[in-house]
Steps between C-alpha positions, in 0.01 A plus 500: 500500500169494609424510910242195622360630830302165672343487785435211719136334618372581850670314796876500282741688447803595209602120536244407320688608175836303612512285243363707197768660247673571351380641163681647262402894441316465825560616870307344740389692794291330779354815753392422840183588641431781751274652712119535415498823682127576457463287173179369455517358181753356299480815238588733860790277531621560153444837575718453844777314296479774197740729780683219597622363176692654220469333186784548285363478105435293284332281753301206537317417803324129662457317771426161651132476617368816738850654347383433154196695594631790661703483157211554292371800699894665450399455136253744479678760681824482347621417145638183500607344191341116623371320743642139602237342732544181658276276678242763546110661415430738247175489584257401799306257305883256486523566907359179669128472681661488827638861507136596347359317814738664712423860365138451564518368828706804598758248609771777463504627841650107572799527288781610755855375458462193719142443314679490136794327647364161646228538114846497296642216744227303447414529107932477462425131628307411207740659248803285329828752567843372567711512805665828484201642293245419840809624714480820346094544464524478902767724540332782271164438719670549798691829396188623364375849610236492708317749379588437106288168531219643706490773256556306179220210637257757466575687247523210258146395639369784335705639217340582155770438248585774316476505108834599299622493163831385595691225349494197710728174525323261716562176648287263730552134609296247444484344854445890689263438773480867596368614157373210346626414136153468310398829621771664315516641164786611236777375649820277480454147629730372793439133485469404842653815639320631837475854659863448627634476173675812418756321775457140408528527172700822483736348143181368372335871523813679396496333180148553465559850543856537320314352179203792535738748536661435204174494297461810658830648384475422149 
């Protein structure tokens, strides 16, 4: 049995994972977020979540977006046998022009809760989701931690992707307006999938996964 520790994008929560699983030979894990403390960066909150987290071997660790991130930086400080990484950067040259803007207008000290909120509001009403799928996105944004998105605004602003040699399983929709889909390389198409899709489309990602697992395996 191998353990699958995820963790969610900025602004949601565990939820996010509700409809992924199961996979055979796998354990899914979602972790909540906690306290910054004094992180900076996201490799100090990696750092932070190092003493928080125990990760039972063999493990695999991922994320959705900032989670898929924070994911990568875990790589390099523990020994995981994979990545899974799902509509997320690898790199800052697949993050969109508008968070390039953003970071060199210093825009960061802007990016409170209520800042973030009414952003995510407003792009959510250009994004196809269903009923309970919207229902949810609202509810996660208004649980959300205050200081988790102030903290994880910035941090994203400005973090330098770390280089790994870790095995990676990666999959990124082809309608994502967060990370846009022609920026992104070596990955698994989602036709028409969005940055919600690790819930919309959680059977349609379980099989993509169950089937990579299994090549894995043999």
């Amino acid at each position: 049995m191998i353990h699958l520790y995820l963790f969610s994008g900025l602004g949601a929560d565990t939820r996010l994972f509700k409809n992924l699983g199961p996979i055979e030979g796998v354990e899914i894990i979602p972790l909540p977020w906690i306290k910054p403390g004094n992180s900076r960066t996201l490799g100090d909150y990696a750092d932070l979540l190092l003493k928080d987290c125990n990760f039972r071997k063999p493990f695999m660790l991922g994320g959705v977006s900032m989670g898929g991130m924070i994911a990568q930086e875990l790589a390099i400080r523990t020994e995981p046998e994979g990545l899974v990484l799902v509509s997320t950067a690898t790199s800052r040259s697949e993050m969109p022009l508008l968070f390039e803007w953003a970071r060199r207008l210093r825009l960061a000290s802007l990016m409170n809760k209520s800042f973030l909120e009414n952003l995510a509001i407003l792009g959510d009403r250009f994004t196809i989701k269903s009923e309970e799928g919207r229902s949810l996105f609202l509810e996660m944004l208004k649980d959300a931690d205050p200081d988790v998105m102030r903290f994880g605004a910035r941090a994203i602003l400005h973090w330098e992707p770390p280089s790994h040699q870790v095995p990676v399983i990666r999959l990124h929709g082809t309608a994502d307006r967060v990370f846009p889909f022609a920026k992104v390389k070596d990955t698994i198409p989602v036709e028409g999938g969005n940055h919600f899709m690790v819930f919309e489309r959680g059977g349609q990602i379980t099989k993509i996964l169950a089937d990579r697992f299994s090549i894995l395996n043999d």
